[in-house]
Every structure is written in C-alpha cells, then in structure tokens.
PDB file as gemmi writes it, atoms N, CA and C in Angstrom:
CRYST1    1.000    1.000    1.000  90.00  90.00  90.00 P 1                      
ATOM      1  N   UNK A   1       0.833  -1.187   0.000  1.00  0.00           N  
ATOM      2  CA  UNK A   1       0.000   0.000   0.000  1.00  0.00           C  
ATOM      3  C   UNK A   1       0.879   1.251   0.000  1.00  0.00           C  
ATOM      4  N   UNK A   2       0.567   1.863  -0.615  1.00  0.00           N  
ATOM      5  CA  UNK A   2       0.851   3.545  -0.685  1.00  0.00           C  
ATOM      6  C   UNK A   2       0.661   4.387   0.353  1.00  0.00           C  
ATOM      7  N   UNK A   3       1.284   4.819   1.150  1.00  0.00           N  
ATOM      8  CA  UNK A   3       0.791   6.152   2.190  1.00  0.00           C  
ATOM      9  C   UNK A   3       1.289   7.348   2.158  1.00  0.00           C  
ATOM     10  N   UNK A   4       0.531   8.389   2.293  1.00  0.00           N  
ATOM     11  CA  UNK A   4       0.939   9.474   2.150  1.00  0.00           C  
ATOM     12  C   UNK A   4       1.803   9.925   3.018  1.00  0.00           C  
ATOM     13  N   UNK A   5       2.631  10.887   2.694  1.00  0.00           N  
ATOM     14  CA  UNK A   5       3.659  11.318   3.914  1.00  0.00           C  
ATOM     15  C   UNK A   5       3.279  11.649   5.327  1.00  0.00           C  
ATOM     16  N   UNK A   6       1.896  12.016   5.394  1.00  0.00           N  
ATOM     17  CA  UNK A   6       1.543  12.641   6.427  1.00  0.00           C  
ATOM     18  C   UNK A   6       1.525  11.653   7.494  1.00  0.00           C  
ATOM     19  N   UNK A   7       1.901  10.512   7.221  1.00  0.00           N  
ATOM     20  CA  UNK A   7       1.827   9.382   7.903  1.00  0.00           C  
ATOM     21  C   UNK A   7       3.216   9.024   8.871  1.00  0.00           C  
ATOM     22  N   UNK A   8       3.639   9.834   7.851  1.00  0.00           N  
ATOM     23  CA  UNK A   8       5.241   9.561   8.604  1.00  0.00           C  
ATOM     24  C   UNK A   8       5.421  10.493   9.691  1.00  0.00           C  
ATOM     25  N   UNK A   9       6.156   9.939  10.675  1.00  0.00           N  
ATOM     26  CA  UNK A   9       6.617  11.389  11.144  1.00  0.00           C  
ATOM     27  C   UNK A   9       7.774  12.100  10.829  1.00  0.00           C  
ATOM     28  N   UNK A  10       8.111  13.420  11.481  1.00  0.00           N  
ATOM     29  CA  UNK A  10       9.057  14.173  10.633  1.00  0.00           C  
ATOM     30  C   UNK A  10      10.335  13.694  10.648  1.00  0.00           C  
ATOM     31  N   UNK A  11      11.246  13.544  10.035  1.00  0.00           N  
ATOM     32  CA  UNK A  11      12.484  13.461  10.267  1.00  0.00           C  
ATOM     33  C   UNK A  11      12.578  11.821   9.894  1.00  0.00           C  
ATOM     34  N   UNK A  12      11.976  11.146   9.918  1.00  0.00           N  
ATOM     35  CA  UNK A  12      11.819   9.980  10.902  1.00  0.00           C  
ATOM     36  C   UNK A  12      11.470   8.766   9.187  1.00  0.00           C  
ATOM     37  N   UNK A  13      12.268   7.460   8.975  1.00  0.00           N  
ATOM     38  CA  UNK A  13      11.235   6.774   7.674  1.00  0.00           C  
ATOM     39  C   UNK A  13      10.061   5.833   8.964  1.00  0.00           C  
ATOM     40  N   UNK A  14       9.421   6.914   9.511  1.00  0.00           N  
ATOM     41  CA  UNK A  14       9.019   5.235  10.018  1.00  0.00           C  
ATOM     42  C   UNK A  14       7.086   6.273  10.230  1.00  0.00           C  
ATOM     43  N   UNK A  15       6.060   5.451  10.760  1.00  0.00           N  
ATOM     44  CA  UNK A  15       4.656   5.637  10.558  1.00  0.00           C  
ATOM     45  C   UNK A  15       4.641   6.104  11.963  1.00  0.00           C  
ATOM     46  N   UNK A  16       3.245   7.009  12.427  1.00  0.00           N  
ATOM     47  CA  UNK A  16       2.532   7.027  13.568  1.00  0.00           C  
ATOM     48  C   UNK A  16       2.038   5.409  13.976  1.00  0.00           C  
ATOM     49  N   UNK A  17       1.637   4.736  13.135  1.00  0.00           N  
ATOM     50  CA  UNK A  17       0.959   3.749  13.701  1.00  0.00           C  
ATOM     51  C   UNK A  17       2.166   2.579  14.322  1.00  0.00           C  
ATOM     52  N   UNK A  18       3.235   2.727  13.515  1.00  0.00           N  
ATOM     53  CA  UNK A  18       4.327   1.775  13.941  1.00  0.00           C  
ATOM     54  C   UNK A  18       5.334   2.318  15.792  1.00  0.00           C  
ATOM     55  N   UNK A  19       4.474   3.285  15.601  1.00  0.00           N  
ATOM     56  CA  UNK A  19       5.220   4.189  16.874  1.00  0.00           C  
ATOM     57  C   UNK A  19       4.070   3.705  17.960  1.00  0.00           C  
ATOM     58  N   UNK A  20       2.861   3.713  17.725  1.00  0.00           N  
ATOM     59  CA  UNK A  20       1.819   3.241  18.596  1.00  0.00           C  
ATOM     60  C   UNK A  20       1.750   1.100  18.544  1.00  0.00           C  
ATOM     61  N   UNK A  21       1.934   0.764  18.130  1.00  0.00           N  
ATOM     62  CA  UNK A  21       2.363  -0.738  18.332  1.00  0.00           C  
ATOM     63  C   UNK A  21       3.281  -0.850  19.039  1.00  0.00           C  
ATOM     64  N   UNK A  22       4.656  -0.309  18.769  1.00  0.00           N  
ATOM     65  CA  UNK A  22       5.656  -0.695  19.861  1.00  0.00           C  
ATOM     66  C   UNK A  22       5.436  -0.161  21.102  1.00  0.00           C  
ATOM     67  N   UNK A  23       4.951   0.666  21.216  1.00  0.00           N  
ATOM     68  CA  UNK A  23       4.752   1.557  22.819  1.00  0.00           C  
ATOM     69  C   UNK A  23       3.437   0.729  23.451  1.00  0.00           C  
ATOM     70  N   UNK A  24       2.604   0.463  22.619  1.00  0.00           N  
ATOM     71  CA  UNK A  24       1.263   0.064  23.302  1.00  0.00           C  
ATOM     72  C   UNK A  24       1.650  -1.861  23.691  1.00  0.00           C  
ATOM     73  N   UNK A  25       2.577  -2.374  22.343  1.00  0.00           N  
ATOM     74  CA  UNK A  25       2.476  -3.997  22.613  1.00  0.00           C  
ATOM     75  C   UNK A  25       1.795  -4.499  21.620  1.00  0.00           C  
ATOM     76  N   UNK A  26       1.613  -5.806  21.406  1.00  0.00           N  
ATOM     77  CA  UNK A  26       0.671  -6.346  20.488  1.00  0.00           C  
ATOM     78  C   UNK A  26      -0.685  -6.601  21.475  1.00  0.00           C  
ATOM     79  N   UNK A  27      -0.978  -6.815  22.409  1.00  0.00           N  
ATOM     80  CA  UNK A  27      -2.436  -7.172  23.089  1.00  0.00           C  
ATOM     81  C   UNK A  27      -3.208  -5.362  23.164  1.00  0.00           C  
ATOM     82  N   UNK A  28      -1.682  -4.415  23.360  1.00  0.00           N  
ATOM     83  CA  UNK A  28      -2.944  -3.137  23.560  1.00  0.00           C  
ATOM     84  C   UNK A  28      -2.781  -2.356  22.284  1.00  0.00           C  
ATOM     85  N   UNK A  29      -1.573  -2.984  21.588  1.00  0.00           N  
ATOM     86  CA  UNK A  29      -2.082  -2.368  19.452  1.00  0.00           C  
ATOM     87  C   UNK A  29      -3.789  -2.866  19.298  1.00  0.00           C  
ATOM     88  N   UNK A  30      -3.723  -4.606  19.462  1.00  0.00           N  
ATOM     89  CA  UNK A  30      -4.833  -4.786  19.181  1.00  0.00           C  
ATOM     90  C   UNK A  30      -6.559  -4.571  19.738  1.00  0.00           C  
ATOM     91  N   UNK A  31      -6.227  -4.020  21.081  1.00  0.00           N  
ATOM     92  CA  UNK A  31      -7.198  -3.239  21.815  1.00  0.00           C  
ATOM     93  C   UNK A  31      -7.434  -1.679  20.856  1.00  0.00           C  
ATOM     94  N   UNK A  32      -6.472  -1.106  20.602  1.00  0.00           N  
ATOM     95  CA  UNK A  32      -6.723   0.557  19.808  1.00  0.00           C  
ATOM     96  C   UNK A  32      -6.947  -0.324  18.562  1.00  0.00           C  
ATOM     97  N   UNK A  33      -6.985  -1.105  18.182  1.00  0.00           N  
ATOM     98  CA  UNK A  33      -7.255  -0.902  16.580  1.00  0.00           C  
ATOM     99  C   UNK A  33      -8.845  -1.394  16.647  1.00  0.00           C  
ATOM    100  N   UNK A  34      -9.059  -2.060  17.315  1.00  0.00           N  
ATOM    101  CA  UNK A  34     -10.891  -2.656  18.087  1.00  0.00           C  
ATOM    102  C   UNK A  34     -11.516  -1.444  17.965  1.00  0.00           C  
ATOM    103  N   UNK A  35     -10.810  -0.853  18.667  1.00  0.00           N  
ATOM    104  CA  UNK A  35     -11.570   0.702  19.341  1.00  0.00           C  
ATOM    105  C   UNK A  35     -11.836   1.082  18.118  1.00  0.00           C  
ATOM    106  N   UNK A  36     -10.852   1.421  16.907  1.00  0.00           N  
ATOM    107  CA  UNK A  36     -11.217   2.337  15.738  1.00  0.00           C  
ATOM    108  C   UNK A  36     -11.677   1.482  15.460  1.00  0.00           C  
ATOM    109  N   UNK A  37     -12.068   0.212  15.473  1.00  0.00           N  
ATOM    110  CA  UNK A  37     -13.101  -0.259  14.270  1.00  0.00           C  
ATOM    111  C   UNK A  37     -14.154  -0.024  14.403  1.00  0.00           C  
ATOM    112  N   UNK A  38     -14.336   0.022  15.850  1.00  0.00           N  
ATOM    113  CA  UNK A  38     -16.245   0.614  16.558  1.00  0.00           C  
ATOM    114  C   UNK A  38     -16.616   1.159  16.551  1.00  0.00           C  
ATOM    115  N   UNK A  39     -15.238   2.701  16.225  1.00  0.00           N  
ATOM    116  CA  UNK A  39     -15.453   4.163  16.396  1.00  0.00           C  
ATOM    117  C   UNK A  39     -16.261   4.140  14.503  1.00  0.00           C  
ATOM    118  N   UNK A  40     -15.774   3.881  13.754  1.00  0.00           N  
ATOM    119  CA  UNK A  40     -15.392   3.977  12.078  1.00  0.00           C  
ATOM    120  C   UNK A  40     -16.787   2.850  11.594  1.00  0.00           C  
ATOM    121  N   UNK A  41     -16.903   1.862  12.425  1.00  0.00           N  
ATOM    122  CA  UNK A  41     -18.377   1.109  12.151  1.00  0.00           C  
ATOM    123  C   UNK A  41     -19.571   1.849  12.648  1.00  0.00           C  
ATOM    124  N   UNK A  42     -19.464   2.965  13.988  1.00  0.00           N  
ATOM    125  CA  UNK A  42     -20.275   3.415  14.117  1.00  0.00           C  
ATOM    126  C   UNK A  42     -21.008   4.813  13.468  1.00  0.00           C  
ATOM    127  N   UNK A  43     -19.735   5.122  13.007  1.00  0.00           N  
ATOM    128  CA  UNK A  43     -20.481   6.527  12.443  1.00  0.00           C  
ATOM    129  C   UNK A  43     -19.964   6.558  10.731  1.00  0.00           C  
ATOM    130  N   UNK A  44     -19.690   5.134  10.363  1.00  0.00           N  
ATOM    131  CA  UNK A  44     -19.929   5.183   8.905  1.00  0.00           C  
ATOM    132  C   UNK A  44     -21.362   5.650   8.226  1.00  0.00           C  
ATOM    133  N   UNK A  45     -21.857   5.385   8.432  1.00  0.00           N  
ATOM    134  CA  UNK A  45     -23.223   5.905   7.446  1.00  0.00           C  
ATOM    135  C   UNK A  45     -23.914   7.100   8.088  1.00  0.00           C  
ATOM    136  N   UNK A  46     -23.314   7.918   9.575  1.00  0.00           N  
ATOM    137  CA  UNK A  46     -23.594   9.203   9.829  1.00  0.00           C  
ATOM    138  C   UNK A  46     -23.110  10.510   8.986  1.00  0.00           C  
ATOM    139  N   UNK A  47     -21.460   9.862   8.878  1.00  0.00           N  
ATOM    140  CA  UNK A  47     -20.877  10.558   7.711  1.00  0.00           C  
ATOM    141  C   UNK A  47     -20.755  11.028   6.644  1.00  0.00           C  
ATOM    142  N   UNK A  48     -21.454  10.264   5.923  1.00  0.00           N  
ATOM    143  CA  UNK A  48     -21.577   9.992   4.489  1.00  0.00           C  
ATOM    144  C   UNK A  48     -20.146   9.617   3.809  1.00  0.00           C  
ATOM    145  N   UNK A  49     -19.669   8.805   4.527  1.00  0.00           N  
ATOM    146  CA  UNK A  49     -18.545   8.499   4.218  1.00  0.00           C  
ATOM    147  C   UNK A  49     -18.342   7.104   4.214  1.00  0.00           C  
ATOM    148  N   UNK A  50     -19.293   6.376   3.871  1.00  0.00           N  
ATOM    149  CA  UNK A  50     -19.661   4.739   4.287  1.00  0.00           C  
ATOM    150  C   UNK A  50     -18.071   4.056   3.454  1.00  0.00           C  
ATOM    151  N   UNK A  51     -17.853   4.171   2.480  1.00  0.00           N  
ATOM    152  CA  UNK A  51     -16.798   3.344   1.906  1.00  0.00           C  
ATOM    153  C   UNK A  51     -15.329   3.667   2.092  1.00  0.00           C  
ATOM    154  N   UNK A  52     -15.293   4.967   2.961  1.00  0.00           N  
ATOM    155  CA  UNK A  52     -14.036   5.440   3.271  1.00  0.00           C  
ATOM    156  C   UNK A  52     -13.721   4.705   4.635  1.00  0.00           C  
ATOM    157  N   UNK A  53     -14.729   4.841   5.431  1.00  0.00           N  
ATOM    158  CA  UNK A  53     -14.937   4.201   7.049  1.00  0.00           C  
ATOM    159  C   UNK A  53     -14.722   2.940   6.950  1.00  0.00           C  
ATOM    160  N   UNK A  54     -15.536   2.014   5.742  1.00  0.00           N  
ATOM    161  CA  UNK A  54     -15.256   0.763   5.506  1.00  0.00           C  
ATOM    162  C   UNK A  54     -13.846   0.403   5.313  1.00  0.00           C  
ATOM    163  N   UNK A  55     -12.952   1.044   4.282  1.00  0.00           N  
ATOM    164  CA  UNK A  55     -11.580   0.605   4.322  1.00  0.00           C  
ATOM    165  C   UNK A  55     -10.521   0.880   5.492  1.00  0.00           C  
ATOM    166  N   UNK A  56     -10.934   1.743   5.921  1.00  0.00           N  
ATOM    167  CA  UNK A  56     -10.185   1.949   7.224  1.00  0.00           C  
ATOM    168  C   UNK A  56     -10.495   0.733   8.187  1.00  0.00           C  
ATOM    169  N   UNK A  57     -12.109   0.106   8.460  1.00  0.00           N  
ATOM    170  CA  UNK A  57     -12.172  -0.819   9.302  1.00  0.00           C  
ATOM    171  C   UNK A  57     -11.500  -1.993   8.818  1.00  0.00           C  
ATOM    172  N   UNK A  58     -11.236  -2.521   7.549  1.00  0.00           N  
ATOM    173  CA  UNK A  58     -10.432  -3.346   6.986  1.00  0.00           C  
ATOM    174  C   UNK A  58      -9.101  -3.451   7.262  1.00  0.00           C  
ATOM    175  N   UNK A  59      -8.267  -1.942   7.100  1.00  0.00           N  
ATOM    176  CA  UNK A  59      -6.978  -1.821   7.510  1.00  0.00           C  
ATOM    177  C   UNK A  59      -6.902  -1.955   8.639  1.00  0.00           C  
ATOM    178  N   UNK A  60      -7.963  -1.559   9.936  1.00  0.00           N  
ATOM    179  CA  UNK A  60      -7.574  -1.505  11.254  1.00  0.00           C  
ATOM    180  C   UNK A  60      -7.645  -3.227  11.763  1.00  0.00           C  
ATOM    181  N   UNK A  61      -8.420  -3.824  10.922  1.00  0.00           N  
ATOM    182  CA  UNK A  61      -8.348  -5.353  11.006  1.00  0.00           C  
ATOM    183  C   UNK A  61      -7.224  -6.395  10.110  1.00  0.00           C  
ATOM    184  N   UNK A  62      -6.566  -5.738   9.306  1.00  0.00           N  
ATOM    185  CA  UNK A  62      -5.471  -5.995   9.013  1.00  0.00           C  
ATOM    186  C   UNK A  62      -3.912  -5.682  10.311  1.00  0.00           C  
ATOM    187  N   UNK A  63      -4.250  -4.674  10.656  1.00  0.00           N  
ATOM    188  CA  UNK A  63      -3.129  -4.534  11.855  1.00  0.00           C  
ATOM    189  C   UNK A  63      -3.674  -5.477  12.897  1.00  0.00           C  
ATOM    190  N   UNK A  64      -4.643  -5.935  13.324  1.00  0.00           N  
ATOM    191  CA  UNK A  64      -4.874  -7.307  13.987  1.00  0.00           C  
ATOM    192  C   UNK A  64      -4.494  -8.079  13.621  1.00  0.00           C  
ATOM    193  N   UNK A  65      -4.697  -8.857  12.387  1.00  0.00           N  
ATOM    194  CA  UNK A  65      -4.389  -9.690  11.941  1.00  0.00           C  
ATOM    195  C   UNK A  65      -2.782 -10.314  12.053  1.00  0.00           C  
ATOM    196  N   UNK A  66      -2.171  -8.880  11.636  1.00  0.00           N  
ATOM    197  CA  UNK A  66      -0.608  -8.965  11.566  1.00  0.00           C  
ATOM    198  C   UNK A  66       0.147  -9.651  12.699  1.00  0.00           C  
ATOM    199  N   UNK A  67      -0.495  -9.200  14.026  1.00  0.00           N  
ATOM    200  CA  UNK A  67      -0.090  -9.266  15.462  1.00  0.00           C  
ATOM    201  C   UNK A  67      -0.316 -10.885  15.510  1.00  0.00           C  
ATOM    202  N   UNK A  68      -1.396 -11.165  15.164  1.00  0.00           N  
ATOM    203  CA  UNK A  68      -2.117 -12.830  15.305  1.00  0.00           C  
ATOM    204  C   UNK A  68      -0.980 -13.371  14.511  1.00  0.00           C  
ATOM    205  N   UNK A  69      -0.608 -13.154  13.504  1.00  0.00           N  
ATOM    206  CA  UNK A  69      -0.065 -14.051  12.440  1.00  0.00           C  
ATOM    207  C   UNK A  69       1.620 -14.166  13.024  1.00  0.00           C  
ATOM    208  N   UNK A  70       2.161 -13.116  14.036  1.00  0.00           N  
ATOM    209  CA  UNK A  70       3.286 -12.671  13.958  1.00  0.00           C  
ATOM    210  C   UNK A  70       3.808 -13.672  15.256  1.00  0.00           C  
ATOM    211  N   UNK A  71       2.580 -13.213  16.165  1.00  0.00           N  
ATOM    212  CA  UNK A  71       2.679 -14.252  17.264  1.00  0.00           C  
ATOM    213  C   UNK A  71       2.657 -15.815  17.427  1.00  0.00           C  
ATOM    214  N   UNK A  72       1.954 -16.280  15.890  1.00  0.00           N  
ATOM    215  CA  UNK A  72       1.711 -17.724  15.889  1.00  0.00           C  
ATOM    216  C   UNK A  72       3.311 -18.260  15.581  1.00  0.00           C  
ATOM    217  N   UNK A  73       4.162 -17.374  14.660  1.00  0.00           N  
ATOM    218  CA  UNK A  73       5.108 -17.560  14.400  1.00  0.00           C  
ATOM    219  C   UNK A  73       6.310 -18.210  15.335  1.00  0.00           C  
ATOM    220  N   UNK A  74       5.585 -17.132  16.568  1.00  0.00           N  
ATOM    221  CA  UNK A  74       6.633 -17.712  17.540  1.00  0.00           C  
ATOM    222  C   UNK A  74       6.124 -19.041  18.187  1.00  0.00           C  
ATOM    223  N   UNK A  75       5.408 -19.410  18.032  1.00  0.00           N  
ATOM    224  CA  UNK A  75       5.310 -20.694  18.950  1.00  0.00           C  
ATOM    225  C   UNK A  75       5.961 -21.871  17.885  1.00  0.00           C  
TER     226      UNK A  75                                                      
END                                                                             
C-alpha cells in the first residue's frame, strides 16, 4: 500500500501507527485498533462516508491480523 507522507513522522522513515504498536504492545495495538473499528463502524453511514470508514475498518483489522499471524510464528 501507498501512504501518504503525512503518515510519517518528521524526520523519521518510520509511521505514527508503527510508533503506537511498539509503545502500546501487540495485546494493547490490538485493543486501539478494536476501538477504531467501533469508532469507524459506528459513524460510517452518519458521515456519508460509508466506503471510506469501511476501508479503514479493513486496515484496522489488518493490523490485527498482523499481530495474530506474527505471534503464531513464535510458537
């Protein structure tokens, strides 16, 4: 995937979201990414933004996923 710079932080090649995984962990990454999916499922169709909200809940369930897949690794 493509991201825009704004994603990055300054100075820095690396993401906001990769800065919030390592600080939070994989059990409380995957607690904040829950959260945005509930936040982004709930007020998709308040918005009028139903298919934008939708891919975001996809991506925020893709960063779950990652954690699941990363951890099975280790066992």
């Amino acid at each position: 995937m493509n991201y825009p710079s704004h994603y990055k932080l300054d100075g820095l090649d690396i993401e906001s979201i990769d800065v919030l995984r390592s600080v939070l962990g994989d059990e409380g990454f995957r607690e904040f990414c829950l959260g945005n999916i509930l936040k982004y499922g709930i007020r998709c169709k308040k918005k009028g933004m139903y298919e934008k909200d939708i891919r975001k809940i996809k991506r925020y369930s893709e960063f779950i996923i990652s954690t699941l897949k990363e951890g099975q690794d280790d066992n």
